[in-house]
N, C-alpha and C positions, 0 to 999 in steps of 0.2 A: 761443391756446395749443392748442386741439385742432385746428384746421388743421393747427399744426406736427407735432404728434405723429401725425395721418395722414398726412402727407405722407412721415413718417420708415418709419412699416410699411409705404406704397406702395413704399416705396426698394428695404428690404430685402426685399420678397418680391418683385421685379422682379432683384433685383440677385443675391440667392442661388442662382437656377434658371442663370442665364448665368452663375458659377464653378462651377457644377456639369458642366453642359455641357462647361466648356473642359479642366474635370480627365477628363471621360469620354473626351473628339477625343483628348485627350493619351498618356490610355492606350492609345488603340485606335492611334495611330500606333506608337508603342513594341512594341507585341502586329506589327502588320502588319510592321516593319522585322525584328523577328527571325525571321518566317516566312519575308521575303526571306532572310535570312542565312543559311536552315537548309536553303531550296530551293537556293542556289548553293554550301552546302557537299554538297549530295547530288548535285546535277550534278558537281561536281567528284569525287568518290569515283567516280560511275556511270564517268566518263571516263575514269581513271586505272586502273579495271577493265578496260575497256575496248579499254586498250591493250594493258598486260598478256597481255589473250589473243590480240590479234592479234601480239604479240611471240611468245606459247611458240605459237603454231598458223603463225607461218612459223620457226622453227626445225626443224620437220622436214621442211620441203619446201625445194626447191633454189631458191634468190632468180635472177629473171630478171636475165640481162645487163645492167650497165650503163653508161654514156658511161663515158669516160678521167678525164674532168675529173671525175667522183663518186666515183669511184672510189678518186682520191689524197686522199681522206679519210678516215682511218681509222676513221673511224663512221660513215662510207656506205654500208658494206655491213652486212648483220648477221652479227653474228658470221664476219667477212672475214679477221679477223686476232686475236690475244691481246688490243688494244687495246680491240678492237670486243669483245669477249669480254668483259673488265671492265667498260667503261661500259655494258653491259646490264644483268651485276648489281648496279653499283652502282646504277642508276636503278631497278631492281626492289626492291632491297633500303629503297631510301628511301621507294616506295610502298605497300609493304608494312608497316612502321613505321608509317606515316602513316595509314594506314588502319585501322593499330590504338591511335593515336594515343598510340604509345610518341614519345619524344622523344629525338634523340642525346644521347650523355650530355656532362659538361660535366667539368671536373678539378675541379670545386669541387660536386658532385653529392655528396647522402649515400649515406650507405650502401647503404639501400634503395631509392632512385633507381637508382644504377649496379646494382644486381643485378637490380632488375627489368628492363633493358635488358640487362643478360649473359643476363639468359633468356628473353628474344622473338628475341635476337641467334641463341639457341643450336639454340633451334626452328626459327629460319626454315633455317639452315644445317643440321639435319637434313633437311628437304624438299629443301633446292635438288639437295642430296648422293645425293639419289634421282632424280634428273632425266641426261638425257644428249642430246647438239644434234649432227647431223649437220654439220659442217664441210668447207667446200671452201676450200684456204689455197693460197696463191703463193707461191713463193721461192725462194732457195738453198739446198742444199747444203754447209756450210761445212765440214764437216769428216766423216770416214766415220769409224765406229766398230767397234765389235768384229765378229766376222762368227759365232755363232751358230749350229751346224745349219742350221737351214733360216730363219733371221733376221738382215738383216741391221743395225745399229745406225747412225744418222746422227744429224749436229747439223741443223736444221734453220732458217734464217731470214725471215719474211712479209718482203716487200716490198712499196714501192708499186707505181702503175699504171708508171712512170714507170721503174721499176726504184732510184731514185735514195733511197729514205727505208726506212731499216729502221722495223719497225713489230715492238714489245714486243722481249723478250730471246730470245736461240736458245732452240728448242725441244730437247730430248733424245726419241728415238723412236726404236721398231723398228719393221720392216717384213718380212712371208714374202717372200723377194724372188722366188717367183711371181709375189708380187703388183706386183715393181717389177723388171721386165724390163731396164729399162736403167740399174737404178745398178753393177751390174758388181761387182768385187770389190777395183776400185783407187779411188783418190782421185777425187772427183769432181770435174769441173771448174770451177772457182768462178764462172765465168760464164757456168753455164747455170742457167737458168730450170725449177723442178720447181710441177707441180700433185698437191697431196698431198687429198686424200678419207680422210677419218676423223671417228671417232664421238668427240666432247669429252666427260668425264666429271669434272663438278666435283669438288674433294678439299674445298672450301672450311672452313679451322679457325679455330677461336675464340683469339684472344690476348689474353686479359683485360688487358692491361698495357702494351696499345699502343692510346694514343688518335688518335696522331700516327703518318705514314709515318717509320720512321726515316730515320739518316743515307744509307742506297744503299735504301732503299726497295725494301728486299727482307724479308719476300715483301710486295707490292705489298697495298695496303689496298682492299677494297671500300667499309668502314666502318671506325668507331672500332672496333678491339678484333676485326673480322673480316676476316681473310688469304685472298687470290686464289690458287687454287693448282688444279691439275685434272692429268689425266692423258690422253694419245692412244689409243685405237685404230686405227694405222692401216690402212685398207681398199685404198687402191691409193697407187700413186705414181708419175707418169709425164713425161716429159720432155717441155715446154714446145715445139710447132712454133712456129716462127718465121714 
């Protein structure tokens, strides 16, 4: 009888120190795995910064030439066209969110859910609205407008490399036609090629009631509830050598 009964306190004091052990490994994995988690959600923020500034620091400088074939993409160049224009801010605007770990809103969001995203929405398109991007755009001339004193008004449309793909909707623009020697005072001729230089200045507005691009997806959505909108200054405008 007392064999058994040592044999039973050898057990448990053998046996109690090794589940203590296994609940400590247990812990100490669970502690290590969310350090990993926390280390690659900080590389990811570091990198998404990252970009961010090499985005707004080649906005002001003039992007090198590139091949034909890169070109006929409209988010190959930066900010090359309207196209290339929006998907910038839209991808800024979602890194931005994300890094303040607002979340897009949802149609089944409460109250206080959608209003705290109408008001990171509203902040950020203050800033962006203070911002303005050197642009160099290709295209046509499609139509001439009013003539202005010493300005003359045209519609304006990007095109591809290719000449073949419109790229976003006609622009509306004036121009001191100092600064544009050869658009003249008549109709322009629709099959000539214009290189237009001008300063982009976002107008971007908040539409709290549009989570969704309407039906003609006008004005065009960054985000839920934030419209794509901006304004030209144009600097030169000059006719396309062949």
């Amino acid at each position: 009888m007392k064999a058994i009964l040592l044999c039973a306190i050898l057990f448990a004091s053998i046996t109690q120190p090794a589940s203590a052990l296994t609940s400590n490994q247990s812990d100490a994995q669970k502690l290590q795995d969310i350090q990993v988690e926390n280390q690659k959600l900080r590389d990811e923020l570091a990198a998404a910064k990252k970009r961010i500034q090499e985005l707004e620091s080649a906005s002001g400088k003039s992007a090198a030439p590139t091949p034909a074939s890169a070109r006929a993409n409209p988010a190959a160049d930066f900010m090359g066209n309207p196209i290339a224009v929006l998907d910038f801010l839209n991808k800024k605007f979602t890194q931005d969110m994300a890094q303040k770990r607002v979340a897009m809103p949802q149609v089944n969001d409460s109250k206080a859910t959608r209003e705290n995203y109408l008001a990171k929405a509203k902040e950020w398109i203050a800033g962006i609205n203070r911002t303005s991007y050197s642009i160099d755009w290709r295209g046509r001339i499609v139509e001439m407008g009013a003539s202005n004193g010493p300005y003359q008004e045209f519609q304006f449309q990007c095109v591809s490399s290719d000449n073949k793909t419109n790229y976003g909707r006609v622009i509306f623009a004036s121009v001191l036609k100092s600064n544009a020697p050869n658009i003249g005072d008549s109709v322009a001729q629709t099959d000539s090629l214009w290189k237009m230089n001008a300063t982009l200045e976002p107008t971007v507005i908040l539409q709290a009631d549009m989570l969704e691009p309407n039906t003609f997806d006008n004005p065009p959505l960054i985000a839920p509830c934030v419209a794509f909108q901006y304004k030209l200054v144009v600097n030169r405008l000059f006719m396309e050598k062949n």
